[in-house]
N, C-alpha and C positions, 0 to 999 in steps of 0.2 A: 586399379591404383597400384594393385605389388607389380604389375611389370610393368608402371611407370618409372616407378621407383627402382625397377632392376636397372631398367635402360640407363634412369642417371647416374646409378652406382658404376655403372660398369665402361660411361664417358669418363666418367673420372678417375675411378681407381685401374682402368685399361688392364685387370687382375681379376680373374673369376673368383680367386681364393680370396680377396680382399674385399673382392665388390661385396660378397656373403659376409663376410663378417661384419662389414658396416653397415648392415641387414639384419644384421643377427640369423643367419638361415645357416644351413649347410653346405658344401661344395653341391651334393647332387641337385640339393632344391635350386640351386644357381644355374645348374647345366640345364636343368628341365625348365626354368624359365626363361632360360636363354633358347634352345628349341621354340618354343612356346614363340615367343617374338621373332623367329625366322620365318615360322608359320602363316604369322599375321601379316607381316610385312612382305613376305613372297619370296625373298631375299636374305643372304647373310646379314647381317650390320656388323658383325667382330671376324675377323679369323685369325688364328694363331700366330702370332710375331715370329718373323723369320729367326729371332735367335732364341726362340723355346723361351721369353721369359712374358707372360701376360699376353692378352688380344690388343690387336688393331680397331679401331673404328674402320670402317666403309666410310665412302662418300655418301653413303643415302644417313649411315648411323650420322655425321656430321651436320648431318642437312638437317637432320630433326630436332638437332639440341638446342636453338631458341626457342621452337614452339614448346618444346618439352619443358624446357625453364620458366616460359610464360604459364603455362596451363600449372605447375607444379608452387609458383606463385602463389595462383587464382587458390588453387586449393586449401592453401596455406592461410590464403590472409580469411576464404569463407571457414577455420577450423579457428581461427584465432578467436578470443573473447569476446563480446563485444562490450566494447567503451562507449562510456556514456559522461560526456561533458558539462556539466551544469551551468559554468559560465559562460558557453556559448549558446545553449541547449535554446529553442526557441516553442517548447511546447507544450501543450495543452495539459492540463490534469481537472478531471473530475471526480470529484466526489461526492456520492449521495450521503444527505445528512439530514436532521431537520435541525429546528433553529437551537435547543437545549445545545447540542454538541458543538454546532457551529458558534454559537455564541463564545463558549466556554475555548478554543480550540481556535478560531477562526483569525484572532489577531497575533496571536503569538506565532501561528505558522504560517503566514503571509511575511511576517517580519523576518523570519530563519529562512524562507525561501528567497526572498528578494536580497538579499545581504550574499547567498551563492550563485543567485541564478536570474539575475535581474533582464531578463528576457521571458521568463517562465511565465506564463498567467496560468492563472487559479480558478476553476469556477464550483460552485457550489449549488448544488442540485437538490430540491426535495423529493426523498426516494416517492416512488410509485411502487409499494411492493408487488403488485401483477406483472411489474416490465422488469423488477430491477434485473431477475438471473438473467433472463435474455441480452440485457445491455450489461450487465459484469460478463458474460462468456462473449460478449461482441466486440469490446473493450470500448464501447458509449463511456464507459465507468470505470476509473482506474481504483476507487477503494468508497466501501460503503461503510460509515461510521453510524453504529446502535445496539439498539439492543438485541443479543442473542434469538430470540426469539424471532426476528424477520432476517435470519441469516440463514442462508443454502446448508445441508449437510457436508456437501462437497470442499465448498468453501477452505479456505486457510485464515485463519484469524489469530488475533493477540488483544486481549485486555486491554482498555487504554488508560482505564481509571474507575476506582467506584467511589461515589457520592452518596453523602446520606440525607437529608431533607431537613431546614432549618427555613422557620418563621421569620417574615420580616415585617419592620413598620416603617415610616418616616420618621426622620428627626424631628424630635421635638412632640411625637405622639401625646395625645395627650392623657394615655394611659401611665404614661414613665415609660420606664428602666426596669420595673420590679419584672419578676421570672413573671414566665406565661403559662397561667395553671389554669388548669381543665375548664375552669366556670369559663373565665373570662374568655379564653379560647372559641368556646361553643358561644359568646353572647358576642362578638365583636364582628362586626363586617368583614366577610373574604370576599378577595378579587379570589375565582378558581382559572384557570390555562386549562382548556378543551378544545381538542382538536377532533374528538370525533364522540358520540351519543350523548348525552344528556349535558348540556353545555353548562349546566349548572351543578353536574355532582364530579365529585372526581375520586383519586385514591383516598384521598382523605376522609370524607365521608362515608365512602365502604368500610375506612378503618373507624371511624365515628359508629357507626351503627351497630359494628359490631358488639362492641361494649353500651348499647342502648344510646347514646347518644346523638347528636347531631349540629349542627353549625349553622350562621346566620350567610346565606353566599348571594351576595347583592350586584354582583358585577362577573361575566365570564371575556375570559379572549382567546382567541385560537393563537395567541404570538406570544411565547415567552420575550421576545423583545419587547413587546409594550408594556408585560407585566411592571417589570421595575419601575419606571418613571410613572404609569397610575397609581402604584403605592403611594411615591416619593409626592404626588399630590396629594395626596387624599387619606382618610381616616385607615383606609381598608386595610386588612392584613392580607398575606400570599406568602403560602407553603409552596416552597423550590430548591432545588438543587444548591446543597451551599457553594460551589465553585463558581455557581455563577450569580448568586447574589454577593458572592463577596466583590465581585466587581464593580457595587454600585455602593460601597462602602460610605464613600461621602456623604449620599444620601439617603441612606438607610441603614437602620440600626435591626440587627441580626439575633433574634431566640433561639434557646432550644425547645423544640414543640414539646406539650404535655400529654404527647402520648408517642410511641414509636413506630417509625416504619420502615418498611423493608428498603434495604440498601439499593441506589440505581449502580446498576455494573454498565458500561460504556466498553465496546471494542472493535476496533479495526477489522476488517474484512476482505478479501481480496479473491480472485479466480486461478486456480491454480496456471492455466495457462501464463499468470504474469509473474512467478512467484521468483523465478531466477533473472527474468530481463532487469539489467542493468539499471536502464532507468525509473522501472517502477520499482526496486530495493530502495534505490535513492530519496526517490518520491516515499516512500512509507518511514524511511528514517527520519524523515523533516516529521513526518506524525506522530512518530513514539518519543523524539525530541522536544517537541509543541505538548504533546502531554506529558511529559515529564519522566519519560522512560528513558534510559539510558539502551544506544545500541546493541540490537545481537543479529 
């Protein structure tokens, strides 16, 4: 590359003292790689101007300075940035998730994306944690949203949001309005969300037991999407994420539970390999945008 770069200096400034300095080098490093390119090429390319002031090209130095302009190009535009277009952009993005985040997450960044990038499609993936590392270092998966806990050490991630857990009923329950305390809590019907051991106990009930108690849980599902509208029918209560019960506000009327439990943390994930391309920055600011973060 430095005695690409000498040869075109020295087409154009036809001055060894000048070729160097628009080089930043010294006169001798200019002579020696002028040497250096006599060497290669078999032949002079420059000799000294008959009135003592700077060199001449050769005919062979003249011959080379399109290619040399073309390859010096090439190299230019493969050193340049790369730009990423969203409103032409015509591509893929995945993300493993399961339905809590996606629920919460899923329509506000469909809507921020389509409004820049109305050729992008979205797809949304339930991780496999045995495949995910293999498909985030493959790039199967441009960003894995959960919890800490099923995320690589390698990884790069950002917080996206924590939630804390709030009881819900239907309107019109026909317990009321009044606060939800401990009795009534442990006597009323729960719908529980299990997605994996005992389809009928969940956090809750670990957190029940501990203090001796326990709850009446008449109904299980593996889909935070069905949760809300089984409530919204039915007597049952269901402890869940308040971000995403508030979404079904119309139809359900929202507690604070009569006992506490530990906060859900929510965050973004990604593979270091994508952390600087262009367009997965892009794609992760639609994320931290959709959840409510402001860019960094």
């Amino acid at each position: 590359m430095d005695l690409l770069l000498t040869l075109d200096a020295l087409l154009v400034e036809q001055n060894i003292t000048h070729a160097a300095l628009r080089l930043g080098i010294s006169q001798p490093a200019m002579s020696a790689r002028l040497a250096r390119l006599r060497e290669i090429f078999g032949e002079r390319l420059f000799i000294a101007a008959p009135n003592g002031r700077g060199v001449l090209p050769t005919p062979r130095a003249l011959a080379l300075r399109p290619a040399l302009q073309s390859v010096l190009r090439s190299i230019s535009a493969l050193l340049e940035p790369a730009v990423f277009d969203p409103g032409t952009s015509q591509r893929t993005f995945v993300i493993a998730l399961h339905e809590n985040p996606a629920l919460i997450l899923g329509s506000d960044l469909l809507n921020r994306i389509r409004q820049q990038a109305p050729q992008i499609r979205l797809r949304f993936s339930l991780p496999n944690l045995d495949n995910l590392p293999r498909q985030m270092e493959n790039g199967e998966i441009d960003a894995f949203i959960g919890l800490s806990e099923a995320a690589e050490a390698g990884w790069v991630g950002r917080k996206l949001f924590t939630d804390d857990f709030v009881t819900a009923q239907r309107k019109g329950h026909p317990r009321g309005q009044d606060k939800l305390d401990l009795s009534d809590f442990c006597a009323l019907p729960h719908l529980v969300v299990s997605a994996e051991g005992d389809p009928f106990t969940g956090f809750v009930d670990h957190a029940l037991a501990k203090i001796g108690r326990s709850r009446q849980v008449v109904m299980s599902t593996q889909s935070y999407a069905m949760a809300p509208p089984l409530v919204a029918g039915t007597n049952l209560l269901c402890t869940l994420p308040r971000r995403l019960l508030q979404r079904f506000a119309s139809s359900l009327d929202v507690f604070e539970p009569p006992i506490a439990f530990q906060r859900l943390s929510i965050s973004a994930y990604w593979h270091p390999r994508n952390h600087e391309d262009a367009a997965s920055t892009w794609f992760r600011e639609q994320i931290f945008l959709a959840a409510g973060l402001a860019n960094q």
